[in-house]
C-alpha positions as CSV (number, residue, x, y, z in Angstrom):
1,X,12.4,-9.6,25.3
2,X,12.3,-9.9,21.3
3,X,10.9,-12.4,20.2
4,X,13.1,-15.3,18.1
5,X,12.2,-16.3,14.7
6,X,13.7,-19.7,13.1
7,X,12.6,-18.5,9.6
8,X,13.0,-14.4,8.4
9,X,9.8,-12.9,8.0
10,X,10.8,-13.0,4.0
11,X,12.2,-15.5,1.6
12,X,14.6,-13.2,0.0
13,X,15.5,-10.9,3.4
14,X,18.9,-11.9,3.4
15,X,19.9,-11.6,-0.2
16,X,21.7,-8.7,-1.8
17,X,19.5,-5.9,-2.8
18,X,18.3,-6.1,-6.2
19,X,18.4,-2.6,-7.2
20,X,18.4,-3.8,-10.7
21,X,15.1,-5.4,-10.4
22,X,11.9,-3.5,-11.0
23,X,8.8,-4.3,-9.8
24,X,5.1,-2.7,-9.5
25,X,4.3,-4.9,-6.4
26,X,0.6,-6.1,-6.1
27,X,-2.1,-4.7,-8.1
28,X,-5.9,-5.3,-8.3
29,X,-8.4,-4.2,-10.8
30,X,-10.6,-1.7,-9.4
31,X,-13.2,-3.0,-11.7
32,X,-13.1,-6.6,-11.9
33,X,-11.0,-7.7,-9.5
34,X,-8.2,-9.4,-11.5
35,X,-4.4,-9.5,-10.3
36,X,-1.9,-7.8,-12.3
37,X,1.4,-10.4,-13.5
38,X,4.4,-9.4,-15.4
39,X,2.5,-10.2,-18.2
40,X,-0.6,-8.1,-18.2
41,X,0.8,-4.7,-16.5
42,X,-1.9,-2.5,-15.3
43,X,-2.8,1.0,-16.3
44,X,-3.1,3.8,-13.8
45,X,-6.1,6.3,-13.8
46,X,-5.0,9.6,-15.9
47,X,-6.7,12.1,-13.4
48,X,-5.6,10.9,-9.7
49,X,-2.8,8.1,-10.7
50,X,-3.9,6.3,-8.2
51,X,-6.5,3.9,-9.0
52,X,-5.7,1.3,-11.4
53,X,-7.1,-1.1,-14.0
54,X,-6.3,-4.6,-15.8
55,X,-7.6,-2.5,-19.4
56,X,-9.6,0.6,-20.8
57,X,-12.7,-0.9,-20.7
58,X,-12.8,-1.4,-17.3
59,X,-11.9,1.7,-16.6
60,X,-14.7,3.2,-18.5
61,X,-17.0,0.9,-16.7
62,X,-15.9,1.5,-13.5
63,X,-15.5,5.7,-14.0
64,X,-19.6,6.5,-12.5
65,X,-17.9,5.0,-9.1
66,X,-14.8,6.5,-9.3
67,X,-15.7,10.0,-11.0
68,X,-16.2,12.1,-7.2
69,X,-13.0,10.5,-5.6
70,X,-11.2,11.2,-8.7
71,X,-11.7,14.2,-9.1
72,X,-10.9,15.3,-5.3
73,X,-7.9,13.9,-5.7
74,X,-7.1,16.2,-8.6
75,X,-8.3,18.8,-7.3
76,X,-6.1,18.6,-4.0
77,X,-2.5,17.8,-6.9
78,X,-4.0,20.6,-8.8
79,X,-3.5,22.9,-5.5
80,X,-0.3,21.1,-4.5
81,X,1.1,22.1,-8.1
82,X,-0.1,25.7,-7.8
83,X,2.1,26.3,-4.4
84,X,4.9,24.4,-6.4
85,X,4.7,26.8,-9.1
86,X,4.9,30.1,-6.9
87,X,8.0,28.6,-5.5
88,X,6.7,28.6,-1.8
89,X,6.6,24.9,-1.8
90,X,8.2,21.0,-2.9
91,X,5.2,19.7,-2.0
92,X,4.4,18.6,-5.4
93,X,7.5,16.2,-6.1
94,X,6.6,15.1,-2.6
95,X,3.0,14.0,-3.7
96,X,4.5,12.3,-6.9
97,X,7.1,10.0,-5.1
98,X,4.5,9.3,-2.9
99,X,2.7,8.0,-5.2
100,X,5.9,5.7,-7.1
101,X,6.6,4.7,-3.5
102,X,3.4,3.0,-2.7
103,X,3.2,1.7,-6.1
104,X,6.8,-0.1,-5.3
105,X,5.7,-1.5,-2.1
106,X,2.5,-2.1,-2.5
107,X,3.2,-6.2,-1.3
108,X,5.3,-4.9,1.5
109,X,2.8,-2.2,2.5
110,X,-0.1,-5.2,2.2
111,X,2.1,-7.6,4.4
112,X,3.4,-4.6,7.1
113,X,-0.3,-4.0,7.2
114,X,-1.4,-6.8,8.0
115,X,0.8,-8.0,11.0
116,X,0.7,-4.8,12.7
117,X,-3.4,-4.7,13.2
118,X,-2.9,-8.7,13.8
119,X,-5.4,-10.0,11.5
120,X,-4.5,-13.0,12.1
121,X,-5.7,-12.7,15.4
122,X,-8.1,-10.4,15.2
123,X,-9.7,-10.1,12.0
124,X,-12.4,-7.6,13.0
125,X,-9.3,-4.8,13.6
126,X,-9.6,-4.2,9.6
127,X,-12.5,-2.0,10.3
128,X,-11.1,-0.1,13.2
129,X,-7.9,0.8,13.2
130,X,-5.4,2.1,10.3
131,X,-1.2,1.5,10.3
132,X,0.5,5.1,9.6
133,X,3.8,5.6,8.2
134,X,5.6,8.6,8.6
135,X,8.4,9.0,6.4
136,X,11.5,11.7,5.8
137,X,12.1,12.9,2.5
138,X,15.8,12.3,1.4
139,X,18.0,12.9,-2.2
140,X,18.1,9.8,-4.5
141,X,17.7,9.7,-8.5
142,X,14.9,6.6,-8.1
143,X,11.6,8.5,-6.9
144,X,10.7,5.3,-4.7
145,X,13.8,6.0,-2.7
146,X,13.3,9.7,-1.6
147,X,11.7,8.2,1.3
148,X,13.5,6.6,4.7
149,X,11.3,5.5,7.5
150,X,10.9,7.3,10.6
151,X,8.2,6.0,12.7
152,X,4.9,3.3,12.1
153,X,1.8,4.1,14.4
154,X,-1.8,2.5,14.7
155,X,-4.6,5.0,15.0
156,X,-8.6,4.2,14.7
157,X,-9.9,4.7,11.5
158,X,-12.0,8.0,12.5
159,X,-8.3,9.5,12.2
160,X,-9.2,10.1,8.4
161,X,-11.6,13.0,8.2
162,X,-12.0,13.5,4.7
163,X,-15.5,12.0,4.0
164,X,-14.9,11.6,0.2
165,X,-12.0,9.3,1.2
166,X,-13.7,7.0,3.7
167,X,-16.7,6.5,1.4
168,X,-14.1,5.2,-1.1
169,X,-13.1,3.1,1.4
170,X,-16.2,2.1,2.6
171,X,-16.9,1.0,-0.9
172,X,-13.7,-1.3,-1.6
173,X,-15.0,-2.7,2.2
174,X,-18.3,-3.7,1.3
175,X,-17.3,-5.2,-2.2
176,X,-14.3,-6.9,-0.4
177,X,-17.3,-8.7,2.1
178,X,-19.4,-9.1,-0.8
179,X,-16.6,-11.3,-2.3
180,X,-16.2,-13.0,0.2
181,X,-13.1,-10.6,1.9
182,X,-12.9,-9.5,5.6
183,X,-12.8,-6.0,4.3
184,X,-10.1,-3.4,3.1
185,X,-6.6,-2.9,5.5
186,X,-6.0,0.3,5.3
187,X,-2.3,2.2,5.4
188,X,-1.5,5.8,5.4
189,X,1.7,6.9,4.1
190,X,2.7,10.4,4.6
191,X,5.3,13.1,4.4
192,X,5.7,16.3,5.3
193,X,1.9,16.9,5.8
194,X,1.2,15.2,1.8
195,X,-0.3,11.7,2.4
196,X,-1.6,8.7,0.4
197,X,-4.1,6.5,1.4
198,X,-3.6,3.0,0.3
199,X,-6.9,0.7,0.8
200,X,-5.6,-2.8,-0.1
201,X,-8.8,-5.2,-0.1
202,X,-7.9,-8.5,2.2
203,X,-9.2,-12.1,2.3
204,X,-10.2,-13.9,4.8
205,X,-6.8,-15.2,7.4
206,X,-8.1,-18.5,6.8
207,X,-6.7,-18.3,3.2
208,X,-3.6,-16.6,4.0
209,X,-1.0,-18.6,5.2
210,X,1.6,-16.1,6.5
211,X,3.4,-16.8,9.7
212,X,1.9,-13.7,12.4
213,X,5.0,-11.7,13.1
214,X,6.0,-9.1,15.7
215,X,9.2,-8.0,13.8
216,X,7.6,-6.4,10.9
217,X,8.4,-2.9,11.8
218,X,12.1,-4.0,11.4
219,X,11.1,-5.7,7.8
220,X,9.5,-2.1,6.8
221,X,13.0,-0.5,7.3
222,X,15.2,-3.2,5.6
223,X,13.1,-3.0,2.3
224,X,12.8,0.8,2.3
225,X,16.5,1.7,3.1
226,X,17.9,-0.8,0.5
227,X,15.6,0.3,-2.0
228,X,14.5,-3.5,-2.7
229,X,10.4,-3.9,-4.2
230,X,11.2,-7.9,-4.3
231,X,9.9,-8.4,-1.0
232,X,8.2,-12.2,-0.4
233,X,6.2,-13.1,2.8
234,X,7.5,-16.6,4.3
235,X,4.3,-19.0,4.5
236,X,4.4,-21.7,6.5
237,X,1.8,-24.7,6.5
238,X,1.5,-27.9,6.8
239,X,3.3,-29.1,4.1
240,X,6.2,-26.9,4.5
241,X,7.3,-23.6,4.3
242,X,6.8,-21.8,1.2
243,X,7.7,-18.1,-0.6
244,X,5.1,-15.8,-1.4
């Protein structure tokens, strides 16, 4: 029996899409921590446009601890790129909208994530399990679009094998617990054998105040098919309900 909500699982779920309205989603420092606003955009690391930072000096502070993981990642574009050219694959454009696609949803990603290992509940599931999302590639002029969703799937987190990767995660886990963090949520996004890993770093469910939700999968979809990157977590405590 599905369960019945009184409030959607977002503040703005039953709004018009706001294709118009262009948004980076959440963004941390991979240096100092800070959160990016509208104000002070973030810069994206030149070699694996992945990682990002609040300036260029934290990127040069923080490039000893990023230098291996940054450089595997270019290596494994640089090969993508190389099929791409000899015409044998698309793999390439894949890997890029990837990339603008996680970037776009980063706050739903972060949310989806985090209801569907239960956090709430379970807190200790951060360090087991990870959410995968398979998605189909489709024509659209927005890269973030190219993408609809085609199934959602937890697996433990042994399911990534690359060691370079999980030691950058383990690293954004033990500073996450050092600050005080229950550790980093990990989702994997992937298409047509391309993935992306996306390691968001979490506090601890005490100082989140989103409602636990069971209908998440169903919130993944609505964002993704109507191309929206405005999406707000309801919140609802005990002095109300608030957005965000």
């Amino acid at each position: 029996m599905p369960a019945y909500y009184s409030q959607p699982a977002a503040a703005n779920y039953s709004t018009p899409p706001a294709h118009s309205q262009k948004q980076r989603g959440y963004r941390i420092c991979d240096q100092c921590g800070q959160v990016e606003t509208p104000v002070a955009r973030f810069r994206l690391c030149g070699g694996c446009m992945v990682t990002q930072y609040c300036s260029q000096e934290c990127q040069k502070v923080h490039w000893p601890h990023h230098k291996t993981i940054c450089q595997h990642t270019t290596s494994q574009i640089a090969s993508i790129k190389q099929q791409a050219v000899g015409g044998f694959s698309n793999d390439e454009n894949i890997a890029k909208n990837l990339r603008k696609f996680c970037s776009a949803h980063t706050s739903l990603l972060c949310w989806v994530g985090f209801q569907a290992l239960q956090l709430k509940r379970v807190p200790s599931n951060i360090r087991q399990h990870v959410l995968i999302i398979d998605l189909a590639p489709h024509s659209h002029p927005e890269g973030h679009r190219r993408f609809s969703v085609v199934s959602t799937r937890i697996v433990k987190r042994s399911y990534i094998g690359d060691p370079l990767v999980l030691a950058d995660i383990q690293r954004r886990d033990d500073r996450c617990r050092h600050n005080g963090g229950i550790g980093a949520l990990v989702v994997l996004v992937q298409c047509a054998g391309i993935s992306q890993v996306m390691p968001i770093e979490v506090d601890p469910p005490s100082k989140i105040a989103w409602d636990t939700r069971e209908d998440w999968a169903s919130v993944l979809h609505h964002f993704v098919e109507s191309g929206r990157t405005d999406f707000q977590p309801i919140s609802t405590t005990a002095r109300g309900v608030y957005y965000g």
